[in-house]
N, C-alpha and C positions, 0 to 999 in steps of 0.2 A: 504494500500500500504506500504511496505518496504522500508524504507529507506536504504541503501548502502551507506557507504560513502568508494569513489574510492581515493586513493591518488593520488597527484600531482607527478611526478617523476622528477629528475633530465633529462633536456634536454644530458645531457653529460653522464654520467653512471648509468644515470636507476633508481637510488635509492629513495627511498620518501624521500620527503621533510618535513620540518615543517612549518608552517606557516611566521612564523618570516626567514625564511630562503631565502622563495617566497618572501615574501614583499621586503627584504632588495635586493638579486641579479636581481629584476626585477627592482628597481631603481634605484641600482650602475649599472649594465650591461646590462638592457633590455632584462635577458634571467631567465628562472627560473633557477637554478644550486642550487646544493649541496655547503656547506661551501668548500670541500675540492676541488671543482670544480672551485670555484669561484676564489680561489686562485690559481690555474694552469692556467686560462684562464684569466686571468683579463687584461692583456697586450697583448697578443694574440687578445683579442677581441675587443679591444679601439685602434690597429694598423690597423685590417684586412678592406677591406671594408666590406658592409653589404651584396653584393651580395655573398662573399665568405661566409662570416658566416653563412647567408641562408642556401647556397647549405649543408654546412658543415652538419648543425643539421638537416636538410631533409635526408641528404644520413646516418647521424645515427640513425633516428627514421626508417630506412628501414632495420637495422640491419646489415650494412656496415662497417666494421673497418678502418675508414679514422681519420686523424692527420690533426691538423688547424699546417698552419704554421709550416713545420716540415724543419729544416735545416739540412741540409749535410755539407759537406763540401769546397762546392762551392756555393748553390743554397739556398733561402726558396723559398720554394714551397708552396703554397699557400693550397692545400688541397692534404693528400698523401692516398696511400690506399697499404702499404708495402707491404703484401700477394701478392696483386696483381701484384707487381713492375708496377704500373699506378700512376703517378703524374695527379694533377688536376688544370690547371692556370685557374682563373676568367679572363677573359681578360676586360681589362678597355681601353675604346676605344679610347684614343689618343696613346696608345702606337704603332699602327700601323702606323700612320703620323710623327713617329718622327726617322728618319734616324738610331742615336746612339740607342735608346730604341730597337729598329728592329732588331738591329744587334744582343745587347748584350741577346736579348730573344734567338735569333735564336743559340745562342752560348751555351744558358743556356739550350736548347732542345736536343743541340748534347753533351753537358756534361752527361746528364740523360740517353738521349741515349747508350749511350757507358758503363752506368754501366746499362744496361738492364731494364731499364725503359722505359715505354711509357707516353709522357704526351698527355690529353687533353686537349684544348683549348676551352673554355665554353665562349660568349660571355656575358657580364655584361646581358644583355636586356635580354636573354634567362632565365637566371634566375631572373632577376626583374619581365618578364610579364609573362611568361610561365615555369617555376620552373618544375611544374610533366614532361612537357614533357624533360626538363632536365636531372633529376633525373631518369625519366625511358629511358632514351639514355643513362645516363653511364652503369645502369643497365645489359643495354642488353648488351653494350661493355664487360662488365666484363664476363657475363655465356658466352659471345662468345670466349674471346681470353684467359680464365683463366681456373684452373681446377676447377672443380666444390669445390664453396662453399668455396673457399682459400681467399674468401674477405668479410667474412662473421665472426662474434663474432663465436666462439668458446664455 
């Protein structure tokens, strides 16, 4: 039998890893990453919740060009996908029981709106216990309201 040895890749751009590169970004940040990755994303990753980070590196290993965390000039947004002009909120479930939170969400959807973005509202739980069916719901959002393949790596 043949051995193959397959590389590890960077969860974030693809790239092999080296050993020592795994071991270190899997104990600082819980994720495999590249040095130069690891340093893009270090505060990103240790702010976001986990269900966002989730979604994040699921909808990259699909070949989705989405941003953790990407600020404008009003807003971060939680997970973006430019191409597509589609924002992506994790929603964390007491923002809906809290009056002021409610408001300022719902202000923060017609800001995006208005420069031609769509956001989605992804419940925490959705992607805690059911992630694919997530992941293949934005999916199908995007080949439905986008041109083909404008939110896809290049």
């Amino acid at each position: 039998m043949r051995n193959t040895h397959v590389p590890h890749l960077c969860l974030n751009c693809n790239e092999a890893l080296t050993a020592p590169e795994i071991h270190l970004s899997v104990n600082r940040l819980g994720h495999p990453l590249c040095t130069p990755c690891q340093h893009d994303l270090k505060t990103k990753l240790e702010q976001t919740s986990r269900e966002t980070v989730k979604l994040y590196f699921l909808l990259k290993k699909r070949g989705i060009a989405v941003e953790l965390e990407k600020d404008d000039s009003q807003n971060s947004i939680d997970i973006a996908i430019v191409n597509a002009k589609v924002n992506i909120e994790v929603d964390k479930p007491q923002t809906s029981y809290n009056r002021a939170k409610a408001i300022d969400e719902l202000k923060r959807r017609y800001y995006s709106f208005e420069k031609g973005y769509y956001t989605l509202q992804i419940p925490n739980a959705l992607v805690a216990y059911d992630q694919d069916d997530a992941v293949s719901f934005i999916e199908e959002f995007l080949q439905v309201s986008c041109q083909p393949r404008s939110y896809y790596h290049c």
